[in-house]
C-alpha positions as CSV (number, residue, x, y, z in Angstrom):
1,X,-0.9,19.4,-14.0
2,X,-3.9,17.4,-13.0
3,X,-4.2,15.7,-16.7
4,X,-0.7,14.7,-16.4
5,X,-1.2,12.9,-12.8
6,X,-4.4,11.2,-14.5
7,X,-2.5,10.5,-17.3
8,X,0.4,9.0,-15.4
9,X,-1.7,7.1,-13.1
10,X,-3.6,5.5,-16.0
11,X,-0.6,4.9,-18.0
12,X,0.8,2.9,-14.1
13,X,-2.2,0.7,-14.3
14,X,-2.1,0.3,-17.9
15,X,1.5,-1.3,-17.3
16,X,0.1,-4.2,-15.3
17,X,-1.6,-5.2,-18.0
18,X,0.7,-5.2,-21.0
19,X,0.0,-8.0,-23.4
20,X,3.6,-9.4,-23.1
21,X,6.5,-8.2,-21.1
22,X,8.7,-6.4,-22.0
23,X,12.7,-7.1,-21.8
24,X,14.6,-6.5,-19.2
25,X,16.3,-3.3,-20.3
26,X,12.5,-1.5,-21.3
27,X,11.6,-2.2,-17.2
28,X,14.4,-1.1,-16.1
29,X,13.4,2.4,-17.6
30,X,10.3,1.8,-16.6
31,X,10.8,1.5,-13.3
32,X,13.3,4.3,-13.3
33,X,11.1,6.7,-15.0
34,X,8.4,5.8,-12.1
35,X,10.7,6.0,-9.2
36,X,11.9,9.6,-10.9
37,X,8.5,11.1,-11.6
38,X,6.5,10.3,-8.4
39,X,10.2,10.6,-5.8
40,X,11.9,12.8,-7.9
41,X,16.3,11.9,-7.7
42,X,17.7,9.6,-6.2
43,X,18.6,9.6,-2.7
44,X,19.1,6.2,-1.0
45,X,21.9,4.3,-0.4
46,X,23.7,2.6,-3.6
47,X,22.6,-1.5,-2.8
48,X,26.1,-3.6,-2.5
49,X,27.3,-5.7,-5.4
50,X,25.7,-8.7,-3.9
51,X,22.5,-7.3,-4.8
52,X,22.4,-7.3,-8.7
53,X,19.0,-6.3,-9.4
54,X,18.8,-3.6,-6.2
55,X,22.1,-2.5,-8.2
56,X,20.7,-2.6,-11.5
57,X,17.5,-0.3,-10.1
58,X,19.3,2.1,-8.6
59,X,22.0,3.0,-11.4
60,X,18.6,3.1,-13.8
61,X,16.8,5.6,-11.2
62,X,20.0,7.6,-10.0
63,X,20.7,8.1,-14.4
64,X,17.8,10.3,-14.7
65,X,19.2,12.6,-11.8
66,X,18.0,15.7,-12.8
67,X,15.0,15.0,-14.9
68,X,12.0,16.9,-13.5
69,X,9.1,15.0,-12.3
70,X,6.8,15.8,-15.0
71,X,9.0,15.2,-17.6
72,X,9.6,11.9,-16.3
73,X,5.6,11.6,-15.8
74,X,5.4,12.1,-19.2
75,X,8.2,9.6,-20.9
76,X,7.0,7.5,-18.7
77,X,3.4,7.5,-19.9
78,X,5.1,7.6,-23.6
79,X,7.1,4.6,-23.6
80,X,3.5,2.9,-21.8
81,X,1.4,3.7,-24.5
82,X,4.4,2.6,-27.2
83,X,4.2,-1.1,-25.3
84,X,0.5,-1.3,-25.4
């Protein structure tokens, strides 16, 4: 359990430092899979439809209801190293 927290935390500061960034569809899931394996599901309040990206966010995060922390840990420290 510990490698996979060093792992992930590595893989979060590795993403600040991608050599071009990615489209908007690849951060989407990235910031889903990070919301999903350090919160776990989604709980807060759906953002209005004035607020396309809060929208956008939340539907990515609230789509990997159910996903276990560490196996979002994981795809998310997967889809980092396949950007690097």
């Amino acid at each position: 359990m510990a490698d996979l927290n060093a792992a992930f935390e590595a893989a979060v500061a590795q993403s600040k430092n991608l050599s071009e960034r990615p489209d908007n569809g690849t951060l989407l899931k990235i910031y889903a899979l990070y919301k999903q394996g350090t919160a776990g599901d989604n709980t807060e309040k759906k953002p209005g439809f004035s607020d396309m990206v809060g929208r956008a966010k939340w539907d990515a995060w609230n789509n990997l209801k159910g996903t276990a922390q560490d196996a979002a840990q994981q795809q998310y420290i997967d889809l980092i190293a396949s950007l690097s």
